[in-house]
C-alpha positions in Angstrom: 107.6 85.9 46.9 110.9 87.4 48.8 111.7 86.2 52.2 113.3 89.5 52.8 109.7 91.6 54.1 108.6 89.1 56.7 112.1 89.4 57.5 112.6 93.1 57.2 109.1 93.7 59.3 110.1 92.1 62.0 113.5 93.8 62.2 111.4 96.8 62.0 109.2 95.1 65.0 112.2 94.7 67.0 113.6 97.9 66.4 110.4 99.8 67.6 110.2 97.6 70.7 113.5 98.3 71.6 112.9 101.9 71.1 110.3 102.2 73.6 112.0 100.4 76.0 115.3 102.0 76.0 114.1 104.6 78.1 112.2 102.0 80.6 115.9 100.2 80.8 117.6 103.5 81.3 115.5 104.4 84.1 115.9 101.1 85.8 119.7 101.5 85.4 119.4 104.9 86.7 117.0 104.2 89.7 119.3 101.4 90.5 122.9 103.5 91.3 120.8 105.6 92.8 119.5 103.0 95.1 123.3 101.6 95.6 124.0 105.6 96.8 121.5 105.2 99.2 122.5 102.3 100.4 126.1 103.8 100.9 125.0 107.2 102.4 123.1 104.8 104.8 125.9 102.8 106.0 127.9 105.8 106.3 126.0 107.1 108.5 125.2 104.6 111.0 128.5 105.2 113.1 127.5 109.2 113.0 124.3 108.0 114.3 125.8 106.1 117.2 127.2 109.1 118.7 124.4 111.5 118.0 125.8 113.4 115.5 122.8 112.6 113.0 119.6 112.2 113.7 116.6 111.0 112.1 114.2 113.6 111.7 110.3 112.2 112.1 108.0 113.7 109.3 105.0 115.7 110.7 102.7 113.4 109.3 104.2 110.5 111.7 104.1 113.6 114.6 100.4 113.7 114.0 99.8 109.9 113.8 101.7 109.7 117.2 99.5 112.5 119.0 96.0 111.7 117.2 95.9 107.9 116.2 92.4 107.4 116.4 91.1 111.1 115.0 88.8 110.9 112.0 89.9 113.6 109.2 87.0 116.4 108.9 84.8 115.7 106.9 84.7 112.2 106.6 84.6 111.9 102.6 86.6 109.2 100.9 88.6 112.3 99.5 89.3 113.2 102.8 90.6 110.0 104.0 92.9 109.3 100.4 94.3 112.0 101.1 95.5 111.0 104.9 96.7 107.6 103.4 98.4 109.3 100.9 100.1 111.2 103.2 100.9 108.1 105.9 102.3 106.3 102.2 104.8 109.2 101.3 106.2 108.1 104.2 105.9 104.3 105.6 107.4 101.4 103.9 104.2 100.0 101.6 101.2 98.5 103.5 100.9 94.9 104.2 97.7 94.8 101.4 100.6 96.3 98.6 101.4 94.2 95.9 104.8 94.8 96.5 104.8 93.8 99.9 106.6 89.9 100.3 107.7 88.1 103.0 111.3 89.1 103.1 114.3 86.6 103.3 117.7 87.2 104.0 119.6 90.2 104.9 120.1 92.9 102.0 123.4 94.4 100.9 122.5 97.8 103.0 121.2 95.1 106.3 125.1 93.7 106.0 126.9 96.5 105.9 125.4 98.7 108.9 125.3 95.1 111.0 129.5 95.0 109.9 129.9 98.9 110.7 127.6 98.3 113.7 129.5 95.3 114.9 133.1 97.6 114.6 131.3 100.3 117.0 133.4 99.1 120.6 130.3 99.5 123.2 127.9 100.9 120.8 125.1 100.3 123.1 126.7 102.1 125.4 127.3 105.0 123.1 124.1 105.3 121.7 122.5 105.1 125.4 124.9 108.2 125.9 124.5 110.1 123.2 120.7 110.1 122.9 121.2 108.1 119.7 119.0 105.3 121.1 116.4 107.3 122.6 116.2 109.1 119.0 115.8 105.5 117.6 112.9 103.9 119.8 110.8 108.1 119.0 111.3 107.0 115.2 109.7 103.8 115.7 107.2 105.1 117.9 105.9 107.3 115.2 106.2 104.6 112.3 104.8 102.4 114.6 101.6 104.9 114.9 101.5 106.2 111.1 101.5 102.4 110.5 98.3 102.1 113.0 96.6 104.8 111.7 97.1 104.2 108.3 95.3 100.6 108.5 92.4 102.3 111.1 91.5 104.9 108.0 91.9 102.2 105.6 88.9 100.2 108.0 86.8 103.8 108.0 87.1 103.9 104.1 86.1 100.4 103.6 83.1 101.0 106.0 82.3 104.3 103.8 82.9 101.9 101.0 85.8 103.9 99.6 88.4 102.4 96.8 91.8 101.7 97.4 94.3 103.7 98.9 91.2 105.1 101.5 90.1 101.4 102.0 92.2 98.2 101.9 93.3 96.5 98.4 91.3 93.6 97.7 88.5 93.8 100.9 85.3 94.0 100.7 82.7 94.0 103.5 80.6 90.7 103.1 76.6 91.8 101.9 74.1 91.5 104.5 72.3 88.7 104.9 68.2 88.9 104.4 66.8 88.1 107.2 65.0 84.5 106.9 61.3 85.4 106.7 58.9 82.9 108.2 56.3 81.0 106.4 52.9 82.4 107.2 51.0 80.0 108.8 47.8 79.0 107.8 45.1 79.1 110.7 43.3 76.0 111.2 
């Protein structure tokens, strides 16, 4: 008996794993300088924002949260309301019943360097009052703010319509009605 084929197998076990993950890493590698460009475009563009010069556009999604919170999709299938979730998702940071949702602490590298650039900015709240950047600011939240809304309101109508996650919320279910208590028959005397 050789020690050399356990020993060769798992080299061979090793070698297929990493294999298969090379292209997992690589993609983590990649998603990560892209997020770090973000991150910079971001920052570089906060001072342009200041004086109006960029703007964030709102999606028409958010628009159409903003104008028609409350407004059931037609027709009122599940289908119907994954869809309008979807939708609100493509564009809102994840829900609150996400599993990637955690209670944040600290600032993040992209938080720093728009609160330095911010902080270089002489009167910036007087420059973004001026230049409309501020009033361009609070309609952005407004309509997150309301996408947000009526993202959790057709969440409710899917779990009512007992819908599965995205249409209803992740990990809620509506409690089973309870029998009503039936009362002994009583015997006449």
């Amino acid at each position: 008996m050789r020690p050399t084929k356990p020993l060769f197998r798992s080299a061979l076990a090793v070698a297929a794993t990493l294999a298969t993950a090379a292209p997992a890493l690589a993609q983590t590698e990649t998603s990560k300088t892209q997020q770090i460009e973000q991150d910079a475009a971001t920052v570089a563009k906060s001072p342009l924002k200041d004086v109006g010069v960029v703007k964030d556009k709102i999606p028409q999604v958010l628009i159409d949260a903003r104008t028609a919170t409350y407004v059931l999709p037609a027709p009122l299938t599940c289908k119907t309301l994954f869809d309008a979730v979807d939708a609100l998702d493509a564009e809102l940071a994840p829900d609150l019943d996400a599993p990637s949702t955690q209670i944040k602490t600290g600032m993040s590298a992209t938080e720093i360097g728009e609160t330095v650039v911010h902080g270089l900015t002489p009167l910036r709240s007087w420059v973004r009052k001026l230049s409309g950047a501020e009033k361009n600011a609070n309609e952005v939240q407004a309509a997150i703010m309301a996408g947000s809304i009526r993202r959790g309101y057709l969440k409710g109508v899917g779990l009512g319509l007992g819908c599965k996650p995205p249409a209803a919320p992740l990990g809620v279910t509506l409690p089973t009605a309870a029998k009503p208590a039936t009362k002994p028959k009583s015997k006449k005397r």
